[in-house]
VMD Tcl script that draws the C-alpha trace (Angstrom):
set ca {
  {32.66 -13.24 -13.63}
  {34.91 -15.88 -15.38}
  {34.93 -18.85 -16.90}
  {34.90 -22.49 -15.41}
  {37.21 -25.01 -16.70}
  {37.76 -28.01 -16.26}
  {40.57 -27.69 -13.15}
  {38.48 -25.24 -11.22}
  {38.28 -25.82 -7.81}
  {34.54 -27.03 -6.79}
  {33.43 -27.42 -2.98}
  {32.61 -30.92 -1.81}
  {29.13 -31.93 -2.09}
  {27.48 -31.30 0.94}
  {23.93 -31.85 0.02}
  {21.58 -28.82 1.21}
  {24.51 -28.36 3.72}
  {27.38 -27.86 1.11}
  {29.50 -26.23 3.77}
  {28.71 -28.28 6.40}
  {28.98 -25.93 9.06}
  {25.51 -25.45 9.64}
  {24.26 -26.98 13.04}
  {21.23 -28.89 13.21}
  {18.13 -26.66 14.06}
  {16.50 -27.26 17.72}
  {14.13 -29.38 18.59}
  {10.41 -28.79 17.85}
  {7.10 -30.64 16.44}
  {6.03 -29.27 13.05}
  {1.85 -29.66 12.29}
  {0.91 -29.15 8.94}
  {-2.36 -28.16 8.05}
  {-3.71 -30.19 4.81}
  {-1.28 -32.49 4.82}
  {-2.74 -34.73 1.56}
  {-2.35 -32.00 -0.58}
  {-0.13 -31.61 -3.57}
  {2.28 -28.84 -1.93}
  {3.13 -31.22 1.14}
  {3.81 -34.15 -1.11}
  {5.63 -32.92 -4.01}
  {7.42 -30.28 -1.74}
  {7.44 -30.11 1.48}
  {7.69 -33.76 2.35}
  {11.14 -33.98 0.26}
  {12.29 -30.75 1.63}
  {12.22 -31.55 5.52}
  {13.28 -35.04 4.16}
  {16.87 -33.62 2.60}
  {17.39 -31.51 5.47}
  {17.04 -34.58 7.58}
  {19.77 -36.21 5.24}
  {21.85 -33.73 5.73}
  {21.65 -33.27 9.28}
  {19.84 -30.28 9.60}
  {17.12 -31.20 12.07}
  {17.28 -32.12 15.52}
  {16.97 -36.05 16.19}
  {13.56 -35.93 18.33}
  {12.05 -33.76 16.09}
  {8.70 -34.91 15.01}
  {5.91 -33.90 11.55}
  {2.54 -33.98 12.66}
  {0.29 -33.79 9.59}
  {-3.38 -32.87 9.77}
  {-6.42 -33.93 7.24}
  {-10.00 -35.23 7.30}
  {-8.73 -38.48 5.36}
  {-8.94 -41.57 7.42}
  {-5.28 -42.78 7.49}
  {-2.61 -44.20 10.17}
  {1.05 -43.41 10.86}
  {1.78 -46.06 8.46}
  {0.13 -45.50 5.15}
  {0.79 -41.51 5.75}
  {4.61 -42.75 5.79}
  {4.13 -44.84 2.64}
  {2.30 -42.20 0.25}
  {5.19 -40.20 0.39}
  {7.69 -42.91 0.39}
  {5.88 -44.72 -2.67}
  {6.09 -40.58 -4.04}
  {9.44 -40.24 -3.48}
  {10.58 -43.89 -4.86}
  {8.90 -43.09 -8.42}
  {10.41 -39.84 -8.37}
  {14.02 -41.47 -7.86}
  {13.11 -43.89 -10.50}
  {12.59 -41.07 -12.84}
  {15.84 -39.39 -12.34}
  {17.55 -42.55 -12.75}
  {16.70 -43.31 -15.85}
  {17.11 -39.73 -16.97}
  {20.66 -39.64 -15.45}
  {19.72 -37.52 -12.51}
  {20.80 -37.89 -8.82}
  {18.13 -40.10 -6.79}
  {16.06 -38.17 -4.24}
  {15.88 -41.56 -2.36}
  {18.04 -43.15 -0.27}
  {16.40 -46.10 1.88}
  {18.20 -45.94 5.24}
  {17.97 -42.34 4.67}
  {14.33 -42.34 4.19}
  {13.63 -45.19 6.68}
  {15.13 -42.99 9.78}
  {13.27 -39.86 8.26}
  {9.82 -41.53 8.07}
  {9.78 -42.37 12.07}
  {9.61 -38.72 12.20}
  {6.07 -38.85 10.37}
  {2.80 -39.26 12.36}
  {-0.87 -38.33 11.13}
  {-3.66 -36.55 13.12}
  {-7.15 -37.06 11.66}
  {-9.62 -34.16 11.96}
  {-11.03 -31.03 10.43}
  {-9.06 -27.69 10.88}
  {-12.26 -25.96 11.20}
  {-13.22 -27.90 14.31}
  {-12.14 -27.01 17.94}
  {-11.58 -31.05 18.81}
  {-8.42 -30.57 16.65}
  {-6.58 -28.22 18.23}
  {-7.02 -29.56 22.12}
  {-5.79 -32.83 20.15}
  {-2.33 -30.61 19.15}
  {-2.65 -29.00 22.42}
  {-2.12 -33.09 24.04}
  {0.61 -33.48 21.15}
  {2.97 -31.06 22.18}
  {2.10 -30.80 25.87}
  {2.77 -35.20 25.92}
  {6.25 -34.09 23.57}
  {10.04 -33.77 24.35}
  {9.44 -30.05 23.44}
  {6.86 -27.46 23.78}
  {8.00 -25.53 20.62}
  {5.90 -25.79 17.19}
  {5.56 -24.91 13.97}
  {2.65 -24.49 12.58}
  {2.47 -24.59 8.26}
  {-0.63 -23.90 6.52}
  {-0.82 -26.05 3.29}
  {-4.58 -25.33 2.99}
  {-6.57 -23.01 0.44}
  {-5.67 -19.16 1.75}
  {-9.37 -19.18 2.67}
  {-8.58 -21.13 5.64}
  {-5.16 -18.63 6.74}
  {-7.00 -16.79 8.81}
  {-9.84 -19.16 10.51}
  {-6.85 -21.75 11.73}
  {-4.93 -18.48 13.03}
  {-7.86 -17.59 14.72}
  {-8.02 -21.12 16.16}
  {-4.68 -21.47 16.69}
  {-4.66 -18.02 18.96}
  {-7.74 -18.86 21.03}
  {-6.86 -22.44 21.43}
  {-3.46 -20.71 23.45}
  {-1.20 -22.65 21.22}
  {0.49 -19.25 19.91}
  {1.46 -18.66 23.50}
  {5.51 -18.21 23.88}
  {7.92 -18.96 26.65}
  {11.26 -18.26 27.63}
  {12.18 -21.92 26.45}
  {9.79 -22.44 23.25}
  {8.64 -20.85 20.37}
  {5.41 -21.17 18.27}
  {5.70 -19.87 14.72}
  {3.02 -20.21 11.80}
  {4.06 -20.55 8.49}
  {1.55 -19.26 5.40}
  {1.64 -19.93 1.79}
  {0.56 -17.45 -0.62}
  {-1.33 -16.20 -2.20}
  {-1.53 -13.93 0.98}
  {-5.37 -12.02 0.29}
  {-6.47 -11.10 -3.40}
  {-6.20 -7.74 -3.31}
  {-5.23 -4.67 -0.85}
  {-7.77 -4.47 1.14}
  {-8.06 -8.35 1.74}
  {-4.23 -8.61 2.89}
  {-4.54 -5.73 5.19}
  {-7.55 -7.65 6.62}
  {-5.92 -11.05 6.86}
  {-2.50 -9.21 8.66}
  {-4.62 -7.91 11.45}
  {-6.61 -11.10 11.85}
  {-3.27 -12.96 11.96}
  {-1.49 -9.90 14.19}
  {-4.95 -10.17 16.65}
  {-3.47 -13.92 17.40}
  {0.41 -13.16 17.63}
  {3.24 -11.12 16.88}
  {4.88 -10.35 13.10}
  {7.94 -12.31 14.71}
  {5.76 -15.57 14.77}
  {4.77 -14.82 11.64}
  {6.21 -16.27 8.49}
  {5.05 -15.64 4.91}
  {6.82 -17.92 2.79}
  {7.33 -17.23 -0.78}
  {9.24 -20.23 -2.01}
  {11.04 -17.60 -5.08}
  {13.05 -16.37 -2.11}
  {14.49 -19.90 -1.55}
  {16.51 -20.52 -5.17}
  {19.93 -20.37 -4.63}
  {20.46 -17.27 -7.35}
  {17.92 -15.48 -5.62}
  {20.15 -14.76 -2.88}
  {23.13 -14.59 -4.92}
  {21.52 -11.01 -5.79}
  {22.45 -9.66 -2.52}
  {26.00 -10.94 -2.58}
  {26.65 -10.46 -6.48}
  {25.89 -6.76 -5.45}
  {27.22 -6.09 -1.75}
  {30.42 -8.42 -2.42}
  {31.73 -7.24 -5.15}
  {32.94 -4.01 -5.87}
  {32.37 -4.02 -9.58}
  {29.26 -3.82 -9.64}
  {27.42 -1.21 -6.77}
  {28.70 1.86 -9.06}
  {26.87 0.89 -12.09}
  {23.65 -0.27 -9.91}
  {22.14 3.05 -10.77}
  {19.80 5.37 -13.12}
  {23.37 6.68 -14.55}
  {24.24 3.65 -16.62}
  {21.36 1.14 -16.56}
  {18.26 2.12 -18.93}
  {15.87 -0.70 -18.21}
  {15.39 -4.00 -16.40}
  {13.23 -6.72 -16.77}
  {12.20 -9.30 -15.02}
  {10.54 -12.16 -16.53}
  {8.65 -15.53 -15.50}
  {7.37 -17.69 -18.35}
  {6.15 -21.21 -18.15}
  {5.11 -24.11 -20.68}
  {2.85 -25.74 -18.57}
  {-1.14 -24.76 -18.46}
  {-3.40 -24.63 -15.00}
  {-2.79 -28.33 -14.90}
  {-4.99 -29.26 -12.17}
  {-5.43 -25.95 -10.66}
  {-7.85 -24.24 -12.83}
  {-10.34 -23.82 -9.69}
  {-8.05 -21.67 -8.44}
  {-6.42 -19.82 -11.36}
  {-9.89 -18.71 -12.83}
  {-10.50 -16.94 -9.69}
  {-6.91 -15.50 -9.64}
  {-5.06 -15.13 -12.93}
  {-1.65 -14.57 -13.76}
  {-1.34 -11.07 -12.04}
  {-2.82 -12.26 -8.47}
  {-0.74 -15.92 -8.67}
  {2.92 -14.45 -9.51}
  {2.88 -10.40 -9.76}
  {2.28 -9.30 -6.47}
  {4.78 -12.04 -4.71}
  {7.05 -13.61 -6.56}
  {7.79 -10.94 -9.51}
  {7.86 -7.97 -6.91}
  {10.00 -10.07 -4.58}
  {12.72 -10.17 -7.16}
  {12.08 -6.47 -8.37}
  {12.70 -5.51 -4.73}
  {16.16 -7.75 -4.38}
  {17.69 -5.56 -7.53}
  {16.66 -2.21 -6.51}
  {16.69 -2.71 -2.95}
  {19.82 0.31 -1.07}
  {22.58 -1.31 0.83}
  {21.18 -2.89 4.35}
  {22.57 -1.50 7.59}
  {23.82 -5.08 7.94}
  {22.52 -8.28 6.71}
  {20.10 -9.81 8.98}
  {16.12 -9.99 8.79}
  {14.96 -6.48 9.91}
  {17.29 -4.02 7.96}
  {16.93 -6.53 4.59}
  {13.27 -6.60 5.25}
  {12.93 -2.69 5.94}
  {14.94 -1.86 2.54}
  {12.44 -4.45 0.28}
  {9.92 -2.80 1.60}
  {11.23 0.70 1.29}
  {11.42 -0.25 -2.54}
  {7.96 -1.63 -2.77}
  {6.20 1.31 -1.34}
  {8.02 3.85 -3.75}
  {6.41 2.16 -6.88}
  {4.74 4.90 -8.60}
  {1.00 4.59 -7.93}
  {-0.69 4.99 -11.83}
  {-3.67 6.17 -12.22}
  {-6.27 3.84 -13.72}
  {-5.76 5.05 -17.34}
  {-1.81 5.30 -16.66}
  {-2.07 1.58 -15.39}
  {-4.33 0.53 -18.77}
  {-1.74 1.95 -21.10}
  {1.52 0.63 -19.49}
  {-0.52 -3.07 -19.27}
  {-1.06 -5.92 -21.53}
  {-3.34 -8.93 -20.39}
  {-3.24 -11.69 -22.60}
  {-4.65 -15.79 -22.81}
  {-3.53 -18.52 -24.36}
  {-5.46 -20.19 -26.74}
  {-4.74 -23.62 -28.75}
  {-1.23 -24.15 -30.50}
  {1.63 -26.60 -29.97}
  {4.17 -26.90 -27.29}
  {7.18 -28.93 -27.75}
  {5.65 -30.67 -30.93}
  {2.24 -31.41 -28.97}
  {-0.74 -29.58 -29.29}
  {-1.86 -28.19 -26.22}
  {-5.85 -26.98 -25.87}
  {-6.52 -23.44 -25.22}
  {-7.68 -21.43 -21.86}
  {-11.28 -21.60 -22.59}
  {-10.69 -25.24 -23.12}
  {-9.14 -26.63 -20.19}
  {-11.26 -28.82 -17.03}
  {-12.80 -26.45 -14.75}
  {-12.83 -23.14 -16.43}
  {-15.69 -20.93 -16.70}
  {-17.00 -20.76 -20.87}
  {-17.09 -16.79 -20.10}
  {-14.11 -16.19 -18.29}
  {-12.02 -13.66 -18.77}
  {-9.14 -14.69 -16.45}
  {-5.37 -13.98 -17.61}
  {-3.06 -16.34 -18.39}
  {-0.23 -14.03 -18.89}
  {0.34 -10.64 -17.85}
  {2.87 -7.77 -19.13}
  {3.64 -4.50 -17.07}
  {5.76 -1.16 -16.51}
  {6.34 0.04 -13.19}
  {8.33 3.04 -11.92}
  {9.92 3.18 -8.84}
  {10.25 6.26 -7.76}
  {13.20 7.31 -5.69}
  {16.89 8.33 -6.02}
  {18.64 5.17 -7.61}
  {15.82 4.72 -10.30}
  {14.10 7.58 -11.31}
  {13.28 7.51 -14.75}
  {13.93 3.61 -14.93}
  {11.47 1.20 -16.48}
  {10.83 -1.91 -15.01}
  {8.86 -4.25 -17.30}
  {7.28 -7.30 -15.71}
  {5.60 -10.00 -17.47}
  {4.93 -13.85 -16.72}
  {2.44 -16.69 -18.08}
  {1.53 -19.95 -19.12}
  {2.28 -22.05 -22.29}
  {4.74 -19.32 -23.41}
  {7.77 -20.85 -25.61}
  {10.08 -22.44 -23.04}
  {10.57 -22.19 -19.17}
  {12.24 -19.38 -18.25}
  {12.82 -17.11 -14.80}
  {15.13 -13.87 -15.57}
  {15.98 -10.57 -14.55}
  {17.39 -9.07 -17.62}
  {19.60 -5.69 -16.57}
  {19.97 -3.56 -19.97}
  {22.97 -1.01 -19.53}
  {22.93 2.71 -21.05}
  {24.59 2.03 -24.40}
  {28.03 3.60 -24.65}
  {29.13 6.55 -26.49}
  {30.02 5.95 -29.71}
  {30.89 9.37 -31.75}
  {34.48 7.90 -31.32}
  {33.56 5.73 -33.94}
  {32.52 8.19 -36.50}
  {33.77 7.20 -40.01}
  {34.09 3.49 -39.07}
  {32.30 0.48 -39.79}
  {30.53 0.57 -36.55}
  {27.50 2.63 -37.14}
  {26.02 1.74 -33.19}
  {27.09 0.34 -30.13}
  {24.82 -2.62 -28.75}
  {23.49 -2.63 -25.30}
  {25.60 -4.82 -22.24}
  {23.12 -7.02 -20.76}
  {23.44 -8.74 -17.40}
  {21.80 -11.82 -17.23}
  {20.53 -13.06 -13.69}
  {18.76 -16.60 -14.43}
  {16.63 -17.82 -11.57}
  {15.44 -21.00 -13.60}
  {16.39 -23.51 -15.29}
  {19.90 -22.50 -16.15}
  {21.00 -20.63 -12.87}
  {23.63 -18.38 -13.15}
  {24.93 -14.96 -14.10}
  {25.56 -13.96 -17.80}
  {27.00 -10.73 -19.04}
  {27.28 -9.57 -22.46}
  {29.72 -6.99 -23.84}
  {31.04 -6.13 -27.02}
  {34.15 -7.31 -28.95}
  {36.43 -6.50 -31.46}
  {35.62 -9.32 -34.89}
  {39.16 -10.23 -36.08}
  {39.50 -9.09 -39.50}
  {41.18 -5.62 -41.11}
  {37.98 -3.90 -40.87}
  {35.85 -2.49 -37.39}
  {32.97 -4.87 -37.07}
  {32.19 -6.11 -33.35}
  {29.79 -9.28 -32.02}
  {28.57 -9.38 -28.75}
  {29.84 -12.04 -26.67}
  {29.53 -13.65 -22.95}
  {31.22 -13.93 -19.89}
  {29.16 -15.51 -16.73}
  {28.64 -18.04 -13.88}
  {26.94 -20.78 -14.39}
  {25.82 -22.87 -10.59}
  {26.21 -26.06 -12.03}
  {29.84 -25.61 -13.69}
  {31.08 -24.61 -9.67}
  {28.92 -26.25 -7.31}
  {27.88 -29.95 -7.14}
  {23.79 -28.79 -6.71}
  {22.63 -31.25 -4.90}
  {18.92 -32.75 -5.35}
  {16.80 -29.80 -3.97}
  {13.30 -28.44 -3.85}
  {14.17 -24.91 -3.04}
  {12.24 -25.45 -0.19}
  {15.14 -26.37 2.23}
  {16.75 -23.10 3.06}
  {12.98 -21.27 3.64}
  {12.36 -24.21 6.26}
  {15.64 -24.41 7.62}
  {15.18 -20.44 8.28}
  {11.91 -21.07 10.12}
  {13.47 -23.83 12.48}
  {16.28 -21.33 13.30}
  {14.01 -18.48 13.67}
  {15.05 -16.54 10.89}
  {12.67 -14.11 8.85}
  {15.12 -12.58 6.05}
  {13.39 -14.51 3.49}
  {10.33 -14.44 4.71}
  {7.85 -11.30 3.77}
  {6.75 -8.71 6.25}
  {3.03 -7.20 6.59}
  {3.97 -4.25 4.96}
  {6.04 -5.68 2.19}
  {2.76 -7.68 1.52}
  {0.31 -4.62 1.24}
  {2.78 -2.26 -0.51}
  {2.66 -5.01 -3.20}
  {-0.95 -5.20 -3.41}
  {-1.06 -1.44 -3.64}
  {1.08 -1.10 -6.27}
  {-1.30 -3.50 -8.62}
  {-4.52 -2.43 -7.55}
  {-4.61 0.39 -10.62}
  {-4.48 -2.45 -13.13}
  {-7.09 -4.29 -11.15}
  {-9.28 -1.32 -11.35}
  {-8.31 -0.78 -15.28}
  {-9.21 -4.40 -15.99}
  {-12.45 -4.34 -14.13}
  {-13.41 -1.10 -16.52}
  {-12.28 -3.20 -19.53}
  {-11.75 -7.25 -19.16}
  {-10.91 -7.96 -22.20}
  {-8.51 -10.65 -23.13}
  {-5.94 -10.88 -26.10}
  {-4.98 -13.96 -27.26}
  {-2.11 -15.58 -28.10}
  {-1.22 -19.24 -29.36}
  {0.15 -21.50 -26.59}
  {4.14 -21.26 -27.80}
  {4.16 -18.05 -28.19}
  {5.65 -15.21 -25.91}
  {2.71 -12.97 -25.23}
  {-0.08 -11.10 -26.89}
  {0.85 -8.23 -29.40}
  {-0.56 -5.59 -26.72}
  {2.92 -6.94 -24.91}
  {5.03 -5.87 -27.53}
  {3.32 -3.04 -28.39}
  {3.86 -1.93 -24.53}
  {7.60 -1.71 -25.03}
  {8.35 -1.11 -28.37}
  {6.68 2.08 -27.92}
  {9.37 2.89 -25.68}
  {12.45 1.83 -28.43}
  {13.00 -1.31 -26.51}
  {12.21 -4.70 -26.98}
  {11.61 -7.89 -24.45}
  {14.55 -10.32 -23.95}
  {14.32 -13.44 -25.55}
  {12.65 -15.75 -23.63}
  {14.23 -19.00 -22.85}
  {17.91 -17.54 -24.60}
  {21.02 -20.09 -24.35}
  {23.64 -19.21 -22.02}
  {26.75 -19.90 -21.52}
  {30.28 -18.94 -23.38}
  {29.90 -18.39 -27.34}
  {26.49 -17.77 -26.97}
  {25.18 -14.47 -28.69}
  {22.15 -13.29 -27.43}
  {19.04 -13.29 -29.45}
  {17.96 -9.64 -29.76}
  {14.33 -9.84 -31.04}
  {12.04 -11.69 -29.29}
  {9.43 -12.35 -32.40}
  {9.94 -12.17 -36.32}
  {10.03 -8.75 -36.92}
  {12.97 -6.29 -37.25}
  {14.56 -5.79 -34.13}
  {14.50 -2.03 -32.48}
  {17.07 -0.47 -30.65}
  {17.68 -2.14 -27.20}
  {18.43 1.21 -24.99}
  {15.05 2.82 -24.96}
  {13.85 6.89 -25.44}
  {16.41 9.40 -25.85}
  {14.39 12.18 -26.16}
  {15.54 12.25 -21.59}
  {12.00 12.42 -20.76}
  {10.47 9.98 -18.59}
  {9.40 7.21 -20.39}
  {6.02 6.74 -19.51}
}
mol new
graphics top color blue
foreach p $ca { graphics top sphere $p radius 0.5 }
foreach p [lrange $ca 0 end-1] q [lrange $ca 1 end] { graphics top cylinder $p $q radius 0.2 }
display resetview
């Protein structure tokens, strides 16, 4: 990795299509299922609407959405326009790139029609049914941005309605949002009531983590580039952790989080999504089965605790009342809509083992939650420190771990730190950096992270999409804790600003390592924070008594 500078090179800025090489995907009519909700507006709306700018979908093609809200063609096309024109007005006075351009948006909105009805009611479907058959094209797309209690019923629907039939000239392809069941045997369930209706190639199971840019830039930081494949191993890495922290409470979704909780929203999907990109082998070739077939490969070799096992490598924890930002922020218990006995999580810490070849005897420590000290998506690689008996009878009593860095959000990029030589007559070192950083290459244009995952559908391809056995191998792997948790629901609490509970410290310090600091500057000149609360910091590399840490 090096250093931008100023006369670096930087591609053009090509919108979602920087290269612009991509052709425009083929015709079809997308329905979307719950179309007044908050995912459609804030993200799915501005997605197709930026792949539109930037030529990306076919000229005819046509957004059907569905709802029981009386509305026409018209006022459906100026909620989101009236949306997007106070979200431009926002980044322009913060110095931000509009997300609104009017001839732009004026072509895009002819796209937009409205079909009132309720999902659960045959009448709708024979309605579709006239839509497409009446169309330019008999393909569709078919997104469900309802509550996942409604997944399978409109699948169902869908299927016996005949409107999942293919031909040699269309397609018909549904599109689900997680969370994708609540537990094993609920996702196993909901696959064979969607696989009853249509094939796993019609099927895609979005997970919009698999859409950020750095995401993917796993798969070619590691299968690119020589440098780093030989290191990508139990030999010379000692831990990695991958980390998801917010600022932000339930918001307006505490009906759903108290019935869910940190573990079921992020741990099973998102967290073991990335997991599975860094420890995934080498695919055959890169396309959707072999990448698919390796993340799942990865998934199912997690080592299955048993329900004591999965207690003591766990640490549940809620966030009570403290101050965020210099506001004071009410606690869990306090918040609209949750239950005066609940004993949801709001954060979640956990080890996992995956148990084959490359990472035997590898930690991987999970955590994410809410109103945690700043924003923050990471997978923090810790290397094997290096041996250091050279230095006998020097001034350099230990050798500090290399980290590598991969931020998802809100800085995305790639950070390493390594160890250097302070100048002065005397051996002292400081850990230093050396990384990518997107926005000192690329002009990023203004994005969702939506784009590519929907862009992927229209061109029928399911790389980033998850498979039905990627999605039950990563309910299986949690279901310990669930069954630890239900024998002991206890919550610890920590002030909103903080990091996490003491149980999550306690988890892996006990192993002589200690978390990454959440929310850590990057970029070059920036030393890394090595404690991640106000205590002595421990050694970074973990047991070396070469058992298994467990």
């Amino acid at each position: 990795m090096a250093e931008n500078t100023k006369d670096t090179a930087r591609p053009e800025d090509g919108g979602a299509n920087p290269q612009g090489d991509a052709p425009a995907a083929e015709n079809t009519t997308m329905f979307i299922f719950g179309a007044n909700g908050d995912l459609v507006k804030r993200l799915l709306i501005p997605s197709l609407y930026h792949l539109d700018r930037d030529g990306l979908l076919d000229p005819a093609m046509r957004i059907v959405g569905i709802d029981l809200a009386e509305q026409d063609d018209t006022s459906f096309r100026r909620h989101f326009r009236d949306f997007l024109a106070d979200k431009a007005a926002k980044s322009h006075t913060e110095g931000r790139k509009s997300d609104l351009q009017d001839e732009a948006w004026g072509q895009f909105e002819q796209r937009l029609h409205y079909l009132q009805g309720d999902f659960t009611d045959d009448a709708v479907y024979a309605k579709i049914g006239e839509q497409i058959d009446t169309g330019e094209t008999a393909s569709a797309i078919f997104y469900c941005a309802t509550g996942s209690r409604f997944f399978g019923e409109i699948a169902t629907r869908l299927g016996e309605a005949g409107l999942m039939r293919e031909g040699s000239e269309h397609y018909r392809r549904l599109i689900v949002e997680k969370p994708f069941g609540h537990d094993a045997a609920s996702a196993r369930e909901l696959n064979a009531q969607l696989l009853e209706m249509m094939k796993e190639s019609q099927i895609y199971r979005i997970d919009h983590f698999l859409g950020k840019e750095t995401v993917q830039n796993i798969l070619v930081a590691r299968f690119a580039n020589v440098l780093f494949e030989p290191f990508w191993n139990n030999h010379y890495i000692d831990h990695i952790q991958i980390t998801a922290a917010e600022t932000i409470g339930v918001e307006k979704r505490a009906a759903f989080y108290d019935s869910a909780g940190a573990t079921r929203d992020m741990v099973p999907n998102h967290l073991f999504q990335l997991l599975a990109m860094v420890a995934i082998e080498p695919p055959a070739y890169f396309g959707a089965d072999a990448l698919r077939g390796e993340k799942s490969k990865v998934l199912s070799a997690i080592r299955p605790w048993s329900v004591e096992e999965a207690a003591a490598n766990s640490a549940r924890g809620r966030y009570a009342a403290g101050e965020i930002d210099g506001e004071t922020v009410p606690g869990y218990l306090d918040e609209e809509g949750v239950a005066a006995d609940s004993t949801t999580e709001t954060y979640v810490a956990m080890k996992v083992m995956v148990d084959n070849w490359r990472w035997m005897g590898v930690p991987f420590y999970l955590r994410t939650g809410k109103r945690m000290s700043a924003r923050d998506t990471e997978i923090a690689i810790c290397f094997k420190q290096a041996p250091y008996a050279q230095f006998r009878d020097t001034e350099l009593e230990r050798t500090a771990s290399n980290w590598l860095i991969i931020q998802i959000q809100p800085n995305e990029g790639m950070w390493f730190d390594f160890q250097a030589k302070r100048p002065g007559p005397e051996l002292h070192t400081d850990t230093v950096k050396m990384g990518f950083g997107y926005k000192d290459f690329f002009d990023l244009p203004a994005v969702t992270g939506y784009e590519t995952l929907l862009y992927d559908c229209l061109t029928g391809d399911q790389m980033l999409f998850q498979r039905a056995d990627t999605i039950e191998n990563g309910w299986r792997a949690v279901e310990p804790f669930f069954q630890a948790w239900a024998q002991s629901p206890a919550v610890e609490d920590y002030a909103a600003g903080e990091d996490g509970p003491e149980g999550a410290f306690t988890l892996i310090e006990r192993d002589g390592r200690e978390w990454h600091q959440v929310g850590q500057p990057t970029g070059p000149g920036v030393a890394p924070v090595p404690a991640s609360r106000d205590r002595a910091p421990t050694s970074g590399s973990g047991d070396k008594s070469g058992r298994d840490p467990r």
